[in-house]
C-alpha positions as CSV (number, residue, x, y, z in Angstrom):
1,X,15.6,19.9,44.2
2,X,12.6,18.8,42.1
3,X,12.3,19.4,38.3
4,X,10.3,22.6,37.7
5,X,8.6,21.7,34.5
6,X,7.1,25.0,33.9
7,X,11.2,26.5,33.6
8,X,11.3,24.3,30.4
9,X,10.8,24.4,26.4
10,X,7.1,23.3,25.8
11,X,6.6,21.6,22.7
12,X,4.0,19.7,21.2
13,X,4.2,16.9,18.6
14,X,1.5,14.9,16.7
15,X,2.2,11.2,15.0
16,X,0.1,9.7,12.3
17,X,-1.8,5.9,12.6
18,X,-2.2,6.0,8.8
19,X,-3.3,2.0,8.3
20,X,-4.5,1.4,5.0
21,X,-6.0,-1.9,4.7
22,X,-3.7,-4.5,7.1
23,X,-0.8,-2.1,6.6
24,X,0.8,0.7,8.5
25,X,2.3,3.7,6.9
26,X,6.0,3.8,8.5
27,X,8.8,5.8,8.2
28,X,12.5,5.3,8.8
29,X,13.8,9.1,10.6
30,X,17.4,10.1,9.8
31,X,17.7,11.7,13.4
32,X,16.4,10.9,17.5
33,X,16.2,7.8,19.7
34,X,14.7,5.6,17.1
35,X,16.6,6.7,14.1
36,X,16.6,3.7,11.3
37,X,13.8,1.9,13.3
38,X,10.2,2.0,11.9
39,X,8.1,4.5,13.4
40,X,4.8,6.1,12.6
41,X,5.0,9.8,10.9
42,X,5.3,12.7,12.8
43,X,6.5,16.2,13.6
44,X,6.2,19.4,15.5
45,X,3.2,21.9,15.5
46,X,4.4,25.2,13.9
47,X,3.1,28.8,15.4
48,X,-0.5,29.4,14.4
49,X,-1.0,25.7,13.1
50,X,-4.1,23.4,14.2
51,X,-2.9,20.1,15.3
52,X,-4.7,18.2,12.4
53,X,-3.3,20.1,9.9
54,X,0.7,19.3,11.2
55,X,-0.3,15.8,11.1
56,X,-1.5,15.9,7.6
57,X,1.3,17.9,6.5
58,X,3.9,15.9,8.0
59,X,2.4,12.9,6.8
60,X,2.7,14.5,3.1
61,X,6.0,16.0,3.5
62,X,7.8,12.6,5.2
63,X,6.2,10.1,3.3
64,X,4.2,11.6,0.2
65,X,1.0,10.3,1.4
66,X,-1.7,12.5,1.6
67,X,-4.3,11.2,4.7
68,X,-7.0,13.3,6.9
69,X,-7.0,13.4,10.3
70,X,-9.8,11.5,12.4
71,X,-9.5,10.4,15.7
72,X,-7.4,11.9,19.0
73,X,-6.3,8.4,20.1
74,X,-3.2,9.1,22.0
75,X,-1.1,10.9,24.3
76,X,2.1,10.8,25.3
77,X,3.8,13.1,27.7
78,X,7.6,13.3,28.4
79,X,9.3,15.5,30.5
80,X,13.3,15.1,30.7
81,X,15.9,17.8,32.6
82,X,15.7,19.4,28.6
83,X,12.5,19.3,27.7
84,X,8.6,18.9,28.4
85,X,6.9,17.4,25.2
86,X,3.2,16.6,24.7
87,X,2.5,14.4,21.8
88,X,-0.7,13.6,20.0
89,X,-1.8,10.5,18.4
90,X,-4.2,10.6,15.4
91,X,-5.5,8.3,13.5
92,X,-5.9,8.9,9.7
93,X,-7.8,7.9,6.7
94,X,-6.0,7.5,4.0
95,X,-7.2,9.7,0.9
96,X,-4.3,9.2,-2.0
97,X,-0.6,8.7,-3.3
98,X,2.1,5.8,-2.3
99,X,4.7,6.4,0.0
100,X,7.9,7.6,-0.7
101,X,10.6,9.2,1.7
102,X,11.4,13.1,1.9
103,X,15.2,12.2,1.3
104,X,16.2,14.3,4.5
105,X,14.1,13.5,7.4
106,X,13.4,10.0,6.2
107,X,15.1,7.4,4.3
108,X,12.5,5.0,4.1
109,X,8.4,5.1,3.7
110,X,6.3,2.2,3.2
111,X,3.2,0.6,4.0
112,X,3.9,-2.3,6.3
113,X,1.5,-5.4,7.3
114,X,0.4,-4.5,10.9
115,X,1.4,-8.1,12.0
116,X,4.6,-7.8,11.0
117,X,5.5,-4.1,12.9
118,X,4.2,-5.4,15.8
119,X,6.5,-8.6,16.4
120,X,9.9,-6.5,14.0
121,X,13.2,-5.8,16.4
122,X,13.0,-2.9,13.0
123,X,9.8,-1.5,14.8
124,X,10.1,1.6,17.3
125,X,9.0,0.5,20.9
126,X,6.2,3.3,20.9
127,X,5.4,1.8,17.1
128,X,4.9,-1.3,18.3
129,X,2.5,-0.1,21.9
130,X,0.3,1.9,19.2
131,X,-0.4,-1.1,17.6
132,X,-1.1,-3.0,20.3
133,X,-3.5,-0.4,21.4
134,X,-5.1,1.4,18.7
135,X,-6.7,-1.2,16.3
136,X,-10.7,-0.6,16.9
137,X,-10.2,2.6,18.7
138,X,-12.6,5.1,18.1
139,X,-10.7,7.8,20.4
140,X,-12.1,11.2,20.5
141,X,-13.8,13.1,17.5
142,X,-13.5,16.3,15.9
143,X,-16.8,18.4,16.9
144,X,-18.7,20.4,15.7
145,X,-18.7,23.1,18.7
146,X,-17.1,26.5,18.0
147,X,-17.2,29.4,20.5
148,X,-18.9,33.0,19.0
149,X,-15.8,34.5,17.2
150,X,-17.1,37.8,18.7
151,X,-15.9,36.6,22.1
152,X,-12.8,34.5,21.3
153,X,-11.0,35.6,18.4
154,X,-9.6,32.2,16.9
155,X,-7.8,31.0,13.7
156,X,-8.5,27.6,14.5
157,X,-10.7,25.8,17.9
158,X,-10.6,22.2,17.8
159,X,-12.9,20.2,20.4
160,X,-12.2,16.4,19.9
161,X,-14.9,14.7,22.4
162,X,-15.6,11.0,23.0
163,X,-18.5,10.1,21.3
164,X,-18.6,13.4,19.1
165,X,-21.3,13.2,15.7
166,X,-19.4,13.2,12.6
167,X,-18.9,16.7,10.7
């Protein structure tokens, strides 16, 4: 009998590309398949909460670093007999503060020199494909398009688009 993915829990998570300079902001999680490994910052979208703003928040509650959200660079979908998870991929600019681990989720935050993620047995596998990928991506854009509130009522409508004009 096939796997009826609509029977399963939905969830969507977002991950943070937060390079400042040569370096990567990494985390080491306490918990899940890559638990002590270095992996980029991330978490689940709570009810009534745009995607950027997880990221950011995550980003700032793992690893103290406070970074905007630019670029939809990445997706990754994985559907297993317990789940179906959609994850998102941003990439972030980095606006203030040095890293420094939440003490639950994480036990480690630190910048790391790109070069050195990508060749680390430390490194996450999807850590390391991110960074074989990403650097020089421009991805898709935030845009400017938002439907009449009179006709969809919204907290929050994201477009990202390739090629989008900047904000």
């Amino acid at each position: 009998m096939a796997l009826n993915v609509a029977t399963l829990p939905i969830t969507v998570g977002v991950g943070g590309f937060l390079a400042r300079g040569s370096d990567l902001l990494v985390v080491r999680k306490t918990y899940g398949p890559w638990s002590g490994l270095w992996t980029i910052p991330s978490g689940y979208v709570e009810p009534r909460e745009p995607v950027t703003r997880t990221i950011e928040r995550e980003v700032e509650e793992e690893a103290g670093v406070v970074g905007r959200a630019e670029a939809l660079v990445g997706v990754r979908n994985l559907v297993t007999p317990k789940v179906n998870d959609t994850f998102l991929v941003f990439t972030m600019a980095y606006v203030s503060g040095e890293p420094r681990p939440d003490g639950v989720e994480v036990t480690e935050a630190a910048f790391v020199p790109l070069e050195d993620l990508a060749s680390s047995d430390e490194s996450a596998p999807f850590t390391k494909a991110m960074i074989a990928r990403l650097p020089g991506s421009r991805g898709f854009r935030l845009d400017g398009y938002r439907p009449p509130k009179d006709r969809l009522d919204h907290d929050a409508y994201l477009l990202f688009v390739e090629g989008a004009k900047d904000l």
